[in-house]
mmCIF file as Biopython writes it, N, C-alpha, C and O atoms, coordinates in Angstrom:
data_model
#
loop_
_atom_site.group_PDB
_atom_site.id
_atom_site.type_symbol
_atom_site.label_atom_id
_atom_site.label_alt_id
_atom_site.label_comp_id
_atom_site.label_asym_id
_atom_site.label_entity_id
_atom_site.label_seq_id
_atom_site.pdbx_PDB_ins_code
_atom_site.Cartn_x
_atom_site.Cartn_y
_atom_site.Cartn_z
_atom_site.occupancy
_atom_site.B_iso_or_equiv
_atom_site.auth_seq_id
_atom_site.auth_asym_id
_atom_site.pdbx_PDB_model_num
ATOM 1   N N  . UNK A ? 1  ? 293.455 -12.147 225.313 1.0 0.0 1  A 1 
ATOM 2   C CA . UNK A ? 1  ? 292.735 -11.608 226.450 1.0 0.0 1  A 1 
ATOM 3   C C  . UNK A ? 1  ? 292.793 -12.599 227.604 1.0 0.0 1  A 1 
ATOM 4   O O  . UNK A ? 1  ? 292.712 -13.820 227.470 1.0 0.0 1  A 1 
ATOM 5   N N  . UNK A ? 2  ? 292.948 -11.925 228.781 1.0 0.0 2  A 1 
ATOM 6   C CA . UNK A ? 2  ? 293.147 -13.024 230.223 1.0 0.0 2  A 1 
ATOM 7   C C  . UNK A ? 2  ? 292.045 -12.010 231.340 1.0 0.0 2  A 1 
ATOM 8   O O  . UNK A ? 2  ? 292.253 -10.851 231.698 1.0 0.0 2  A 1 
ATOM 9   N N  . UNK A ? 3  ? 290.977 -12.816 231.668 1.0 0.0 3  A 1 
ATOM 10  C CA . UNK A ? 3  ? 289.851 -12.561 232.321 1.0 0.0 3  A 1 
ATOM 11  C C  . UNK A ? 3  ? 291.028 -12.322 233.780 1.0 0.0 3  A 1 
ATOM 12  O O  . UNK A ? 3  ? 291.919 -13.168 233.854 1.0 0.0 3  A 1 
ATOM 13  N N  . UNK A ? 4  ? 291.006 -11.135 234.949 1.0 0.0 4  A 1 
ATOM 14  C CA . UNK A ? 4  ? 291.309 -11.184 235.895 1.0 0.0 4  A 1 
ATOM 15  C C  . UNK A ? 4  ? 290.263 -11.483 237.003 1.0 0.0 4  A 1 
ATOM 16  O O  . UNK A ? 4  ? 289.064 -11.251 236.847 1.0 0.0 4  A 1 
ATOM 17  N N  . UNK A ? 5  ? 290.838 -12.053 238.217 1.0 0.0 5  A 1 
ATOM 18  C CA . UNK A ? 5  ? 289.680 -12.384 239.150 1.0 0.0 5  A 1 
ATOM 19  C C  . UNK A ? 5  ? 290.001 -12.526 240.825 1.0 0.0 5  A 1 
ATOM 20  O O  . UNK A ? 5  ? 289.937 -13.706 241.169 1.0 0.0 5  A 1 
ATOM 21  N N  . UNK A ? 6  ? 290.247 -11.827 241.659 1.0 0.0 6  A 1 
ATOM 22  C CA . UNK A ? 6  ? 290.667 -12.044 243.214 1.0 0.0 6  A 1 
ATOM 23  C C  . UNK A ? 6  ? 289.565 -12.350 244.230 1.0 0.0 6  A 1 
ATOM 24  O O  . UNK A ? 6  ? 288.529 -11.687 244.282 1.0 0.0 6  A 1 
ATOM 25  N N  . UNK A ? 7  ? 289.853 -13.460 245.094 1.0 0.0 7  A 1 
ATOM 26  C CA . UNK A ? 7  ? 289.412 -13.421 245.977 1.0 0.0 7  A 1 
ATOM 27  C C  . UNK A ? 7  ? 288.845 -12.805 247.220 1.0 0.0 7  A 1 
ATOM 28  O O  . UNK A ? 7  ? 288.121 -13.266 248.102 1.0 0.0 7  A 1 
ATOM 29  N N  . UNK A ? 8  ? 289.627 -11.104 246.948 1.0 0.0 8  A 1 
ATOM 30  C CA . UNK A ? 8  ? 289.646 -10.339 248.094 1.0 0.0 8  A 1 
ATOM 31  C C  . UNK A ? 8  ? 288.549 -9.118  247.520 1.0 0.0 8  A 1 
ATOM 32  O O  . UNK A ? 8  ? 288.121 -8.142  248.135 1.0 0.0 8  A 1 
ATOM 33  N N  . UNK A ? 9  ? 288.280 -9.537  246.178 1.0 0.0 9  A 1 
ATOM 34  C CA . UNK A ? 9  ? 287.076 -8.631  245.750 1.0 0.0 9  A 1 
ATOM 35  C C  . UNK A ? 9  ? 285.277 -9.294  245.813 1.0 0.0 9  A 1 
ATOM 36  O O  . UNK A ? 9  ? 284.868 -10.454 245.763 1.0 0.0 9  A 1 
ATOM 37  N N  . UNK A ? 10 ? 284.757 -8.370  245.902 1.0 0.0 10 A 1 
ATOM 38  C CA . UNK A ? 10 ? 283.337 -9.067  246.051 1.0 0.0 10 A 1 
ATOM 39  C C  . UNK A ? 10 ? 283.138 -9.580  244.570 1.0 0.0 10 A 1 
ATOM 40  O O  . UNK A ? 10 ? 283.541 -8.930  243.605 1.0 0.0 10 A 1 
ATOM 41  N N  . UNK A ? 11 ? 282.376 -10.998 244.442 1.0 0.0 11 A 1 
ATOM 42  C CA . UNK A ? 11 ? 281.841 -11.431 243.741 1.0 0.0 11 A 1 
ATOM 43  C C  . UNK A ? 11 ? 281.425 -10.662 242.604 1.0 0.0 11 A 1 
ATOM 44  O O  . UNK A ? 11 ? 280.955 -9.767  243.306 1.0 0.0 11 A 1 
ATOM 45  N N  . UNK A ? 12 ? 281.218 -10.287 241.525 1.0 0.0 12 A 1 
ATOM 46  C CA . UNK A ? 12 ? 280.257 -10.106 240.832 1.0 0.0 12 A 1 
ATOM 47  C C  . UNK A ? 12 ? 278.680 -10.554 240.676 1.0 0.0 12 A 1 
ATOM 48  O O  . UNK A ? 12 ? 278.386 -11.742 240.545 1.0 0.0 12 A 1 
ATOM 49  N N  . UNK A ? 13 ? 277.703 -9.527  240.699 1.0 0.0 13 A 1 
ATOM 50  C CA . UNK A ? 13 ? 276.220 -9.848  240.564 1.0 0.0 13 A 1 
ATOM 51  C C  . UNK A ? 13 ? 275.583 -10.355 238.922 1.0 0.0 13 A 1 
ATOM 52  O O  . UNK A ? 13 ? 275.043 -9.457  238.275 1.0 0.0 13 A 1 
ATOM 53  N N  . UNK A ? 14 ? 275.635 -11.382 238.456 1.0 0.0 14 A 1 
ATOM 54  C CA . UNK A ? 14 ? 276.086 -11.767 237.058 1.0 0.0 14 A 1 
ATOM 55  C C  . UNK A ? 14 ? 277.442 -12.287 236.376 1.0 0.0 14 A 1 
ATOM 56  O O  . UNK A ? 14 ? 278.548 -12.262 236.917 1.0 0.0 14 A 1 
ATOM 57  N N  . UNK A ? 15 ? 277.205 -12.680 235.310 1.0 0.0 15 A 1 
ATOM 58  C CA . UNK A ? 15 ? 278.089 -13.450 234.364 1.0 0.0 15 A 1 
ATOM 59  C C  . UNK A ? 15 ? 279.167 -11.928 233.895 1.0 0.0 15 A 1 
ATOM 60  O O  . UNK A ? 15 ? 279.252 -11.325 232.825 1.0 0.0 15 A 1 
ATOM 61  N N  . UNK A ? 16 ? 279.717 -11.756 234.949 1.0 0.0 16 A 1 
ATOM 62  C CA . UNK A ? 16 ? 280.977 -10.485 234.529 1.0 0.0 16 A 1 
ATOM 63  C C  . UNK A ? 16 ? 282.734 -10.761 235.364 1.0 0.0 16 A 1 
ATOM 64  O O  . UNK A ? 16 ? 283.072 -11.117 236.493 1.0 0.0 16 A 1 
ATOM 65  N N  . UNK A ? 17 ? 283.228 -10.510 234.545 1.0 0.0 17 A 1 
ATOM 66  C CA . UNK A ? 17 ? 284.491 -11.089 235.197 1.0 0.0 17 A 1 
ATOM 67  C C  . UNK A ? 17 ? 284.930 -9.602  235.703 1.0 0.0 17 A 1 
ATOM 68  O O  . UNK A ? 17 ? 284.677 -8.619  235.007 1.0 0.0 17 A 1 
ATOM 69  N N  . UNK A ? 18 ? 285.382 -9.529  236.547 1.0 0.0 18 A 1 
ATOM 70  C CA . UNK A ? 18 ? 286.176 -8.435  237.603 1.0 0.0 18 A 1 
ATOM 71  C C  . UNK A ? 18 ? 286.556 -7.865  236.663 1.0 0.0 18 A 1 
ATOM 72  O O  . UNK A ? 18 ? 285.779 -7.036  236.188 1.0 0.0 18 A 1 
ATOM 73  N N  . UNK A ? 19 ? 287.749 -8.039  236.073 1.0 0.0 19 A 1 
ATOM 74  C CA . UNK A ? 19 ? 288.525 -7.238  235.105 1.0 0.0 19 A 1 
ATOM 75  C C  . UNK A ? 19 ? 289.077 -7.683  233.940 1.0 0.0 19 A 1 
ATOM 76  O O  . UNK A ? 19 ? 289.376 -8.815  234.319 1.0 0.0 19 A 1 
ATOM 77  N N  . UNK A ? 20 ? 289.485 -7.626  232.640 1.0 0.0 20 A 1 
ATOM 78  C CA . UNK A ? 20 ? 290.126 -8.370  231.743 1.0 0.0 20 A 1 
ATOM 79  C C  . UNK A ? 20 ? 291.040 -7.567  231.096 1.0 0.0 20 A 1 
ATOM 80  O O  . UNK A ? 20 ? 290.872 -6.396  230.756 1.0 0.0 20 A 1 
ATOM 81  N N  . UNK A ? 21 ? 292.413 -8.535  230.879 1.0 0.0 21 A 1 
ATOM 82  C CA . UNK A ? 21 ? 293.778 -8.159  230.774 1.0 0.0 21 A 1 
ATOM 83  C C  . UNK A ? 21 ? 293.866 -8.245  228.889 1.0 0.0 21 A 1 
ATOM 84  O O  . UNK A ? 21 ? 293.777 -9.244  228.176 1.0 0.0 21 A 1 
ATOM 85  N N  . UNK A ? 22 ? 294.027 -7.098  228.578 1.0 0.0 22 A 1 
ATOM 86  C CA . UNK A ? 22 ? 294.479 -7.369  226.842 1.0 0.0 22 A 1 
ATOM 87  C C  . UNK A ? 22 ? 295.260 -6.341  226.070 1.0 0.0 22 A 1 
ATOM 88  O O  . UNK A ? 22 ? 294.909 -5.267  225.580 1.0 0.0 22 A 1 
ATOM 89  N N  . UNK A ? 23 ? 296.674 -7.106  226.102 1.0 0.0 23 A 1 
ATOM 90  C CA . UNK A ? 23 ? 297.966 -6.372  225.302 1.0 0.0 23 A 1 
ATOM 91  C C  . UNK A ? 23 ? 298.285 -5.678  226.720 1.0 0.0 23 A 1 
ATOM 92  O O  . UNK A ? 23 ? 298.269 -6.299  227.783 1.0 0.0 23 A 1 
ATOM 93  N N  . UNK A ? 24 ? 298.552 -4.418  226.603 1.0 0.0 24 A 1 
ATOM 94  C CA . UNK A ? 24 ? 299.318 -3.822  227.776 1.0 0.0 24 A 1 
ATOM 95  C C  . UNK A ? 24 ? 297.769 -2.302  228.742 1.0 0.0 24 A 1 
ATOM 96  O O  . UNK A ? 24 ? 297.987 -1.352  229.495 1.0 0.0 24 A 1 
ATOM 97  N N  . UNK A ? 25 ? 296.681 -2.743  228.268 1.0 0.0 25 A 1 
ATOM 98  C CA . UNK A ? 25 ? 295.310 -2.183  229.204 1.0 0.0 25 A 1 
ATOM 99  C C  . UNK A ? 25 ? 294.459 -3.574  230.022 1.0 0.0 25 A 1 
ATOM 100 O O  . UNK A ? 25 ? 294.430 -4.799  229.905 1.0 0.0 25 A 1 
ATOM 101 N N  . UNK A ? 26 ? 293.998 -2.804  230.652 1.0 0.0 26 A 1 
ATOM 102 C CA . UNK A ? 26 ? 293.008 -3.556  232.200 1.0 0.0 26 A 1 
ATOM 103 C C  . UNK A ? 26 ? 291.476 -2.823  231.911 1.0 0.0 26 A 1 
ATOM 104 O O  . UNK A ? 26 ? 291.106 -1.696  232.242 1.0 0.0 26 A 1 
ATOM 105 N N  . UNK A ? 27 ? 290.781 -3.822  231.218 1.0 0.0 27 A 1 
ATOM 106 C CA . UNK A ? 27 ? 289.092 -3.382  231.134 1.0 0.0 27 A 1 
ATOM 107 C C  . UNK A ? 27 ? 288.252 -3.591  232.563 1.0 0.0 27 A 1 
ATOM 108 O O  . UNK A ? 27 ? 288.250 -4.720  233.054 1.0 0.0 27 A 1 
ATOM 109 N N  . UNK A ? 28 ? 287.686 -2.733  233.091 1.0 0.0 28 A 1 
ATOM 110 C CA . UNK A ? 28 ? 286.716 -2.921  233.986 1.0 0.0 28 A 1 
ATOM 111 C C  . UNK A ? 28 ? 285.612 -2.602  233.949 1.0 0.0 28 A 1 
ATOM 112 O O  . UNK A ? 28 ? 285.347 -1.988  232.915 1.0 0.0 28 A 1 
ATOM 113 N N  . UNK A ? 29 ? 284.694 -2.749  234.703 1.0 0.0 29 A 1 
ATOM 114 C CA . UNK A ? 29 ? 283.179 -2.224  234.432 1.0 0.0 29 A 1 
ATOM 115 C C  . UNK A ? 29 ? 282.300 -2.864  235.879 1.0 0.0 29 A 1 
ATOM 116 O O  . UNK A ? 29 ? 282.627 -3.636  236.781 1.0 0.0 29 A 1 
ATOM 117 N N  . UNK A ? 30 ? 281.251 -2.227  235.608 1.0 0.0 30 A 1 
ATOM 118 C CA . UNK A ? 30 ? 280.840 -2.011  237.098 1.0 0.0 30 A 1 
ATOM 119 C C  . UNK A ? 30 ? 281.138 -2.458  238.599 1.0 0.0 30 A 1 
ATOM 120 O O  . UNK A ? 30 ? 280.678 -3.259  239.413 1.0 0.0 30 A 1 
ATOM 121 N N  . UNK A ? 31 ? 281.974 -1.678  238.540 1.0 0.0 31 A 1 
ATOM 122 C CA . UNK A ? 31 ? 282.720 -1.511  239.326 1.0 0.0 31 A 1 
ATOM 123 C C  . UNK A ? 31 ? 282.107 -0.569  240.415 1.0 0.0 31 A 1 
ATOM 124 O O  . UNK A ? 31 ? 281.936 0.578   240.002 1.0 0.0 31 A 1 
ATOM 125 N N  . UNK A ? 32 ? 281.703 -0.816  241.828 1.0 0.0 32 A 1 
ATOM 126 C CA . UNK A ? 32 ? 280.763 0.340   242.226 1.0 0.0 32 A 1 
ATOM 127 C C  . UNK A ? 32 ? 281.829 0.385   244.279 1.0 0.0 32 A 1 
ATOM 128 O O  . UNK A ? 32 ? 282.011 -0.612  244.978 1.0 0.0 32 A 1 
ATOM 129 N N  . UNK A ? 33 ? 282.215 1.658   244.586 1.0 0.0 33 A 1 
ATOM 130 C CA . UNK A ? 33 ? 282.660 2.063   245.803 1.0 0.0 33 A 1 
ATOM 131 C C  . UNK A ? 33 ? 281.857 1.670   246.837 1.0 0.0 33 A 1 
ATOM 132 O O  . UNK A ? 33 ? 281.457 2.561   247.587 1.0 0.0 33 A 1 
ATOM 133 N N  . UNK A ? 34 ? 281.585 0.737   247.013 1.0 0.0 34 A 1 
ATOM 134 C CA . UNK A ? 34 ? 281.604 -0.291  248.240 1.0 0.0 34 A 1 
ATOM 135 C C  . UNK A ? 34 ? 282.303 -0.234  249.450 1.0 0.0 34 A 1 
ATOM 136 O O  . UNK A ? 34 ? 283.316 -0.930  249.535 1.0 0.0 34 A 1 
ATOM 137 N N  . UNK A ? 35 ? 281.996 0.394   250.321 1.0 0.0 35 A 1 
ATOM 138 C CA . UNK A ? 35 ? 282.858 -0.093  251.586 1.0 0.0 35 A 1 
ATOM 139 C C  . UNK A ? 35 ? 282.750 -1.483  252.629 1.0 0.0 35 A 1 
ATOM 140 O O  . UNK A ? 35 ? 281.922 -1.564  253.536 1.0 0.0 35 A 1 
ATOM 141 N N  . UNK A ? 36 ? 283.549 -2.321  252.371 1.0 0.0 36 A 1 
ATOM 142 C CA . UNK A ? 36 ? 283.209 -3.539  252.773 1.0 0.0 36 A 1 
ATOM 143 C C  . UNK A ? 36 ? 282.818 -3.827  254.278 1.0 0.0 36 A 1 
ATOM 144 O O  . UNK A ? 36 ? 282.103 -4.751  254.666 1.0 0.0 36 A 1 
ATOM 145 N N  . UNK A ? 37 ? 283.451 -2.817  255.081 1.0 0.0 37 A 1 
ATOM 146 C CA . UNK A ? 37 ? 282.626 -3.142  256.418 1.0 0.0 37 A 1 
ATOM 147 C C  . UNK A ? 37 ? 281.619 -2.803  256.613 1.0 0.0 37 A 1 
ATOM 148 O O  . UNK A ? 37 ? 281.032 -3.517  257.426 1.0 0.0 37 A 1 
ATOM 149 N N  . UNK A ? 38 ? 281.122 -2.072  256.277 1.0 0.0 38 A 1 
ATOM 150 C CA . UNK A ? 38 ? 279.197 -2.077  256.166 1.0 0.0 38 A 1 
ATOM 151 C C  . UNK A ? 38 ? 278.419 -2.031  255.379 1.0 0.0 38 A 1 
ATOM 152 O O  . UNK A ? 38 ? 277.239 -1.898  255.706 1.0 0.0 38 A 1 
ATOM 153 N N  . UNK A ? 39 ? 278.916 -2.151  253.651 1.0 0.0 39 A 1 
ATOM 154 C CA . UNK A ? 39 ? 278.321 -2.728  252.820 1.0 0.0 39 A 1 
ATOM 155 C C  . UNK A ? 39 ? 277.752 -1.619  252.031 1.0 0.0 39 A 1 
ATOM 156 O O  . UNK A ? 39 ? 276.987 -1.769  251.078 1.0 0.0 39 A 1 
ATOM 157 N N  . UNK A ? 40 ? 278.186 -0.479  252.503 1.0 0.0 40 A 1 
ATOM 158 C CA . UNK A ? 40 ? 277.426 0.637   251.938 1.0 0.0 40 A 1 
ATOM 159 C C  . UNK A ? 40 ? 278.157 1.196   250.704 1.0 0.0 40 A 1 
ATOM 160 O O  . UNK A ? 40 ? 279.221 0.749   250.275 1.0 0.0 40 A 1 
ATOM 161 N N  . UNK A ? 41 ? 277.619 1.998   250.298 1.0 0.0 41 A 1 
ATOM 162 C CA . UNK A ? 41 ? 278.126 2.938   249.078 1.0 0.0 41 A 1 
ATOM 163 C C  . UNK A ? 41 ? 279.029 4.070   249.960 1.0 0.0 41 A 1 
ATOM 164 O O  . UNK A ? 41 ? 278.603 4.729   250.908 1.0 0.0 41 A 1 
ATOM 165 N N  . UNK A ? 42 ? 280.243 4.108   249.451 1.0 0.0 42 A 1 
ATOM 166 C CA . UNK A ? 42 ? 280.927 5.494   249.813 1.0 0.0 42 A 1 
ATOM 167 C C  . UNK A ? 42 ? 280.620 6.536   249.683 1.0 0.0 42 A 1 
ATOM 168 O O  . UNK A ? 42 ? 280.293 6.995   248.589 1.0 0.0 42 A 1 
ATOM 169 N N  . UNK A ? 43 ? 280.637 7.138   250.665 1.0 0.0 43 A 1 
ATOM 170 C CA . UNK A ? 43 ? 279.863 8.708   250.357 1.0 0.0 43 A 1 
ATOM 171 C C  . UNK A ? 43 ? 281.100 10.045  250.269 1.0 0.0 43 A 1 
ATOM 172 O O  . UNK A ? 43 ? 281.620 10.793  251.097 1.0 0.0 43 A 1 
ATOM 173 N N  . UNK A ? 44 ? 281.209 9.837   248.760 1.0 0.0 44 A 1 
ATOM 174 C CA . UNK A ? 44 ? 282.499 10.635  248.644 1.0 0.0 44 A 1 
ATOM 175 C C  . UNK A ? 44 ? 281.978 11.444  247.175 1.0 0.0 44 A 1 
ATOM 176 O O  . UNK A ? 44 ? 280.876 11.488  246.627 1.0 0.0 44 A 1 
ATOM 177 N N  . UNK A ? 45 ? 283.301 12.047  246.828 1.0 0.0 45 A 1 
ATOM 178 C CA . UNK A ? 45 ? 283.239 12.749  245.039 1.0 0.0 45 A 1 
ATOM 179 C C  . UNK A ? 45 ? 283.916 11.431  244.268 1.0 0.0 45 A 1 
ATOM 180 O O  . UNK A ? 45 ? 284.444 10.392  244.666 1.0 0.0 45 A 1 
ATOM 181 N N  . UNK A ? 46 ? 283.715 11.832  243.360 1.0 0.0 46 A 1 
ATOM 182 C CA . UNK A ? 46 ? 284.408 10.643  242.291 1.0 0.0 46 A 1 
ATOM 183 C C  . UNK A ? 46 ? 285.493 10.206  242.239 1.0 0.0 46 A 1 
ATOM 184 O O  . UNK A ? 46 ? 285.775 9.174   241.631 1.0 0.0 46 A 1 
ATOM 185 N N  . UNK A ? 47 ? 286.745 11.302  243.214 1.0 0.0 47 A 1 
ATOM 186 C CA . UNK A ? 47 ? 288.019 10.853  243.529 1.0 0.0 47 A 1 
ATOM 187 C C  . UNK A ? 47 ? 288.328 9.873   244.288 1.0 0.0 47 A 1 
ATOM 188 O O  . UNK A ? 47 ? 289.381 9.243   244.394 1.0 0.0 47 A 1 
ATOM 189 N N  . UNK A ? 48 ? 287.011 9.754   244.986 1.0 0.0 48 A 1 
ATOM 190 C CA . UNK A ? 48 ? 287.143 9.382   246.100 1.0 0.0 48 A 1 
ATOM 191 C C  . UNK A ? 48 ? 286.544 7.750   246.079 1.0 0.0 48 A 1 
ATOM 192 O O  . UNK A ? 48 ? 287.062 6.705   246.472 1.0 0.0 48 A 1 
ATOM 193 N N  . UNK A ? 49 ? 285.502 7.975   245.577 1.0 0.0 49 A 1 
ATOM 194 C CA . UNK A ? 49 ? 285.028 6.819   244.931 1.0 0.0 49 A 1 
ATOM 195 C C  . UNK A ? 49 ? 285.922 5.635   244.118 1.0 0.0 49 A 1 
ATOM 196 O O  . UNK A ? 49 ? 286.088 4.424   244.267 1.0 0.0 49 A 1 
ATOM 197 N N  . UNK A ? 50 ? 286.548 6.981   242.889 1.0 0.0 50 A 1 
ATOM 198 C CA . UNK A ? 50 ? 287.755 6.029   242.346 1.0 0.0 50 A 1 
ATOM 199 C C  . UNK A ? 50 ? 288.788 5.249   243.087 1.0 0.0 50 A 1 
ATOM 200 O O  . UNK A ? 50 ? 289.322 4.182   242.785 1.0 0.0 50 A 1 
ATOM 201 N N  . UNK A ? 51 ? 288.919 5.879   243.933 1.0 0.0 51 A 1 
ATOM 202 C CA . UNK A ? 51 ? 290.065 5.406   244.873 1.0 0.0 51 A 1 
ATOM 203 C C  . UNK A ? 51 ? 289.534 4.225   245.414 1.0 0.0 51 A 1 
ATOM 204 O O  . UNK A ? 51 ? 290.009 3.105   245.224 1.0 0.0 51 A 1 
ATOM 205 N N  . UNK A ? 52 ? 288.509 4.495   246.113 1.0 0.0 52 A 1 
ATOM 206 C CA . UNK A ? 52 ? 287.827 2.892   246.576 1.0 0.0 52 A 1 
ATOM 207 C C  . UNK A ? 52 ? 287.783 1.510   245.852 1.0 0.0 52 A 1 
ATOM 208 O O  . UNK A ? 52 ? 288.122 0.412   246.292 1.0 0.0 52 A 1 
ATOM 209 N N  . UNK A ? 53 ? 287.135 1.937   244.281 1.0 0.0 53 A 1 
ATOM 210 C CA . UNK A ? 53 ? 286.787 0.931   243.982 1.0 0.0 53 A 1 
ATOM 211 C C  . UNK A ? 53 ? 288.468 0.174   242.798 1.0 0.0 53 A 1 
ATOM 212 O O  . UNK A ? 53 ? 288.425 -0.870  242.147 1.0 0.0 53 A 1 
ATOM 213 N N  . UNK A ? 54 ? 289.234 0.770   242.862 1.0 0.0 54 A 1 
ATOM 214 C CA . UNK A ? 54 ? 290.387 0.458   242.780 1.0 0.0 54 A 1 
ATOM 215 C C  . UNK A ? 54 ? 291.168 -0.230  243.426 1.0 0.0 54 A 1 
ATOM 216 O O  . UNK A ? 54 ? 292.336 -0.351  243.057 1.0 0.0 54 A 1 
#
């Protein structure tokens, strides 16, 4: 397993690593659609959301 981690993503709130790499899948978890210029929650459907927080 290899913990992933970028600079260009917001921090995590707690002891959680961005994403973690193991065999040939990518685990994530709270993961929340953020729009970074105003900090808000995206106001979309879940496609849309997904797309964001991807």
């Amino acid at each position: 397993m290899r913990a992933i981690s970028s600079p260009n993503a917001p921090q995590p709130i707690g002891p959680y690593s961005q994403a973690v790499e193991s065999g040939n899948f990518v685990f994530c978890s709270g993961q929340v659609a953020i729009v970074p210029d105003s900090g808000k929650l995206l106001d979309g459907d879940v496609r849309e959301q997904t797309e964001q927080v991807l």
